[in-house]
PyMOL commands that place a pseudoatom at each C-alpha (Angstrom):
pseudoatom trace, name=CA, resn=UNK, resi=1, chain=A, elem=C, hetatm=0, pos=[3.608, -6.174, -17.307]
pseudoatom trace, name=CA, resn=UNK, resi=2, chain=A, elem=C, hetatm=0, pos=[4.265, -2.511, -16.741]
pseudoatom trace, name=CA, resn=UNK, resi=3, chain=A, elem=C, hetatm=0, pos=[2.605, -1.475, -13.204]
pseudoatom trace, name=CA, resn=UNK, resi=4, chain=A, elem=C, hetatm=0, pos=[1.723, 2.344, -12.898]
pseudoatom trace, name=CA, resn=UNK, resi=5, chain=A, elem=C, hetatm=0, pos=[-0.425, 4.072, -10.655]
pseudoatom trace, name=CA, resn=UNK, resi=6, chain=A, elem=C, hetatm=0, pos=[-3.907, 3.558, -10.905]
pseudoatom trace, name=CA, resn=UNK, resi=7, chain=A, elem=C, hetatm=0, pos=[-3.609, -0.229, -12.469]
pseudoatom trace, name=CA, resn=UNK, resi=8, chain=A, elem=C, hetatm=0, pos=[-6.251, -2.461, -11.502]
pseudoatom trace, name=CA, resn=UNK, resi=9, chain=A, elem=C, hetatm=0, pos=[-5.286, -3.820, -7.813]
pseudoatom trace, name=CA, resn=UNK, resi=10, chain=A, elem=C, hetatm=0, pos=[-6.780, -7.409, -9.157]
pseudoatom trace, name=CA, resn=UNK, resi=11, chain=A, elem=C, hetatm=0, pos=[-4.229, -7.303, -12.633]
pseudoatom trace, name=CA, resn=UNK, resi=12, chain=A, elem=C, hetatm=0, pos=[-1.147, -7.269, -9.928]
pseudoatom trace, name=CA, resn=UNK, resi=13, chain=A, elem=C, hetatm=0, pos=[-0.600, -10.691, -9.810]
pseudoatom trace, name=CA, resn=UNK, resi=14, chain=A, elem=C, hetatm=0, pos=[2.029, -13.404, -8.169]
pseudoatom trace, name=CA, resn=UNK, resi=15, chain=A, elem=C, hetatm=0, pos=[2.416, -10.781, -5.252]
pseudoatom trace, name=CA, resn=UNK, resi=16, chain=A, elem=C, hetatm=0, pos=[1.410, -11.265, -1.868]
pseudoatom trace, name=CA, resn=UNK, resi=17, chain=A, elem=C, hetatm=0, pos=[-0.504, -8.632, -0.292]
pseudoatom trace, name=CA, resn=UNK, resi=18, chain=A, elem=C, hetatm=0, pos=[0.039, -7.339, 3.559]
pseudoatom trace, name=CA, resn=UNK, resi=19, chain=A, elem=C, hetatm=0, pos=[-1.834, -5.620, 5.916]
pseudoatom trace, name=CA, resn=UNK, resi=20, chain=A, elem=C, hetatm=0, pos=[-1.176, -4.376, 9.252]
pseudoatom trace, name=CA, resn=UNK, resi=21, chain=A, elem=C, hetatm=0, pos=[-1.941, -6.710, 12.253]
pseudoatom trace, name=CA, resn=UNK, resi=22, chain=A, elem=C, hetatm=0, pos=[-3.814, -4.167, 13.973]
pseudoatom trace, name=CA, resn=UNK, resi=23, chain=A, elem=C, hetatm=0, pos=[-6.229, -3.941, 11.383]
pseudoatom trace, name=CA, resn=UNK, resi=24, chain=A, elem=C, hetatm=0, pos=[-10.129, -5.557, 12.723]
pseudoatom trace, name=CA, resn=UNK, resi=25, chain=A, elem=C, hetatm=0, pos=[-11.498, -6.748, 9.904]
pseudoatom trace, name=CA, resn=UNK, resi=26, chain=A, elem=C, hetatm=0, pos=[-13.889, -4.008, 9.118]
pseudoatom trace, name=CA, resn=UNK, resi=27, chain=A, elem=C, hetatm=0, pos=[-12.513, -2.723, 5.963]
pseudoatom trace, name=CA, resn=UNK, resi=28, chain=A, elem=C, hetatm=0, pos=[-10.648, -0.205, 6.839]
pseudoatom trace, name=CA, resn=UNK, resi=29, chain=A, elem=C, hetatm=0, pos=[-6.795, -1.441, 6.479]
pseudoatom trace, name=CA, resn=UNK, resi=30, chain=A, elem=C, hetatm=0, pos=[-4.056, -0.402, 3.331]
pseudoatom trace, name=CA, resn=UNK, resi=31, chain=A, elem=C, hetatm=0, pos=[-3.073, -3.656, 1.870]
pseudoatom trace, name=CA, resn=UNK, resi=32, chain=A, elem=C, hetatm=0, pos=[0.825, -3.138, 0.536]
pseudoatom trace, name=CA, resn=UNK, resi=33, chain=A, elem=C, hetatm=0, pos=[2.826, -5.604, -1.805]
pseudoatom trace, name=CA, resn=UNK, resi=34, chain=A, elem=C, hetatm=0, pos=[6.299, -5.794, -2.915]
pseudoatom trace, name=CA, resn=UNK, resi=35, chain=A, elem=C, hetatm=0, pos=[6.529, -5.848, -6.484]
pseudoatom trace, name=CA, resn=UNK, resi=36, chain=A, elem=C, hetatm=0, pos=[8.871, -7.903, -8.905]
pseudoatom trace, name=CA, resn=UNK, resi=37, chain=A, elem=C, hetatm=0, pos=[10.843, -4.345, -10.140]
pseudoatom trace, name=CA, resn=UNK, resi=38, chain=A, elem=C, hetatm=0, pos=[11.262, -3.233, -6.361]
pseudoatom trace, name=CA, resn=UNK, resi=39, chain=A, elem=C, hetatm=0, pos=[8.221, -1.090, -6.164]
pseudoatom trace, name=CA, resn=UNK, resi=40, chain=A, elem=C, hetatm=0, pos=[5.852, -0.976, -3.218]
pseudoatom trace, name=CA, resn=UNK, resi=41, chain=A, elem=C, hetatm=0, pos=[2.072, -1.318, -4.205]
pseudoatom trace, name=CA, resn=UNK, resi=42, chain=A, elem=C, hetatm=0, pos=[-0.680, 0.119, -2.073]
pseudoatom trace, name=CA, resn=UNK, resi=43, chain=A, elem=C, hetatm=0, pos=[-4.494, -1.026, -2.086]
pseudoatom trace, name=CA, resn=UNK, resi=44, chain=A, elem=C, hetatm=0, pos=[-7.838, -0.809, -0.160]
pseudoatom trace, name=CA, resn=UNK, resi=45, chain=A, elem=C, hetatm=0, pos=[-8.819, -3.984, 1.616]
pseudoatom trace, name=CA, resn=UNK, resi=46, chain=A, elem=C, hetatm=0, pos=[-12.514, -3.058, 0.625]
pseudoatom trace, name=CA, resn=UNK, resi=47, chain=A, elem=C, hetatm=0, pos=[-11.416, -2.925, -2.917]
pseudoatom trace, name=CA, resn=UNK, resi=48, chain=A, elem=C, hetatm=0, pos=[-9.307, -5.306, -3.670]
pseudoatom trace, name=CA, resn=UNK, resi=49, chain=A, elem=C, hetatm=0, pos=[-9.647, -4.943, -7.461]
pseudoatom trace, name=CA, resn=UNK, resi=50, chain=A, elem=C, hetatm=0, pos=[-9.806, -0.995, -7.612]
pseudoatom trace, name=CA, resn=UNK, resi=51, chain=A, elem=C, hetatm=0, pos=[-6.952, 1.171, -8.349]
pseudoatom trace, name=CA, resn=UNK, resi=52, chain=A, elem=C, hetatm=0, pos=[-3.429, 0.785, -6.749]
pseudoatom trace, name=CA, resn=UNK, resi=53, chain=A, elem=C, hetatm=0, pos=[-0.617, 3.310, -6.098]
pseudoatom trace, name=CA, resn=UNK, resi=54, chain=A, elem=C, hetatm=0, pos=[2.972, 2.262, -6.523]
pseudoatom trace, name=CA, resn=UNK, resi=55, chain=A, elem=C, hetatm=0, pos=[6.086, 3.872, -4.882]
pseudoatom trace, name=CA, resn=UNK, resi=56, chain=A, elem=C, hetatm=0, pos=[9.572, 2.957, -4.929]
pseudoatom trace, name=CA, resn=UNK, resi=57, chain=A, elem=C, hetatm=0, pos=[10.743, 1.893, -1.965]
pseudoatom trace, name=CA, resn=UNK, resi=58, chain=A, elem=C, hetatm=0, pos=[12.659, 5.019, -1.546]
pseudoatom trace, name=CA, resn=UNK, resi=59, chain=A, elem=C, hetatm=0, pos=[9.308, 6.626, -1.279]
pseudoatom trace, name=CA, resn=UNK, resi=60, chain=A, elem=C, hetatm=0, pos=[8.066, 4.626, 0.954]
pseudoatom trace, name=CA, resn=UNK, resi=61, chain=A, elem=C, hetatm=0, pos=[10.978, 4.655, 3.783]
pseudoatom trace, name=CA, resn=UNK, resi=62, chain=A, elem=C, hetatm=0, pos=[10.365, 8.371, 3.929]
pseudoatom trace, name=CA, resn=UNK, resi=63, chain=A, elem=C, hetatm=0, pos=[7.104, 8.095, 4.577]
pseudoatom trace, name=CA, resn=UNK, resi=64, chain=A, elem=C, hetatm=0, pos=[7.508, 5.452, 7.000]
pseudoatom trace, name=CA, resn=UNK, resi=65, chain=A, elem=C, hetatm=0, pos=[10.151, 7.540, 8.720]
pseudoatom trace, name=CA, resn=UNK, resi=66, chain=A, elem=C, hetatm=0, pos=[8.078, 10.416, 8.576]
pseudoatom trace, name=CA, resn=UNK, resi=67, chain=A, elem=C, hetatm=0, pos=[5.159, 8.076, 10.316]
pseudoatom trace, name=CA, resn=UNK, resi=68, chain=A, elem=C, hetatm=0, pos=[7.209, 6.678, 12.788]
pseudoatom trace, name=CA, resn=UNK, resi=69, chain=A, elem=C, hetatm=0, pos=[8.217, 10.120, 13.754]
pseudoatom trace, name=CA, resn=UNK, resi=70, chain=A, elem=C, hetatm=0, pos=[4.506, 11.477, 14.467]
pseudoatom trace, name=CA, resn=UNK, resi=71, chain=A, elem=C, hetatm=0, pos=[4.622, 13.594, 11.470]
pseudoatom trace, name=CA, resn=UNK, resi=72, chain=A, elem=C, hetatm=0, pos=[1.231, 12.644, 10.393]
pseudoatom trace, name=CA, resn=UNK, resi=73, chain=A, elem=C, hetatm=0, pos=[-0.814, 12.114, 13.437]
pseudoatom trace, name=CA, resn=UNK, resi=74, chain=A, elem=C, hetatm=0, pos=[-2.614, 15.008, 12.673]
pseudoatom trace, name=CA, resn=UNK, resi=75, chain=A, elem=C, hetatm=0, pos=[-4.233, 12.726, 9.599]
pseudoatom trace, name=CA, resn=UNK, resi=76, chain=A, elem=C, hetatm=0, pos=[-5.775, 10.462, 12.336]
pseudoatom trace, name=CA, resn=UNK, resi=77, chain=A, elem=C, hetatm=0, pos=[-6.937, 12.573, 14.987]
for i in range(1, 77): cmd.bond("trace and resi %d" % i, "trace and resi %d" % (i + 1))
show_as sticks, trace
zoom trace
């Protein structure tokens, strides 16, 4: 299976999905999963089966450098 952006969440299967611990359960968390071809899948946790976005991990280490640096705590003020 080829897995683009916008596949189905619920067709990405024999992945395990992750979410932050400091999520509470209200529906509001990003649900990420490693995929087989090295990607990095992204989810709602309210919508499981809805639309995911995939990165390369390459992608995603700059972001997560950028959000470890503050760059984007404008986004949740």
């Amino acid at each position: 299976m080829v897995i683009t952006n916008g596949v189905p969440a619920g067709e990405i299967v024999g992945v395990t999905w992750l979410k932050a611990k400091a999520s509470v359960g209200a529906g509001e968390c990003v649900e990420v999963a490693g995929l087989p071809d090295g990607g990095v899948a992204f989810r709602n946790s309210w919508d499981p089966e809805g639309p995911a976005l995939v990165f390369t991990r390459a992608e995603v280490r700059a972001f997560l450098q950028g959000a470890k640096g503050s760059e984007f705590d404008c986004l949740a003020a």
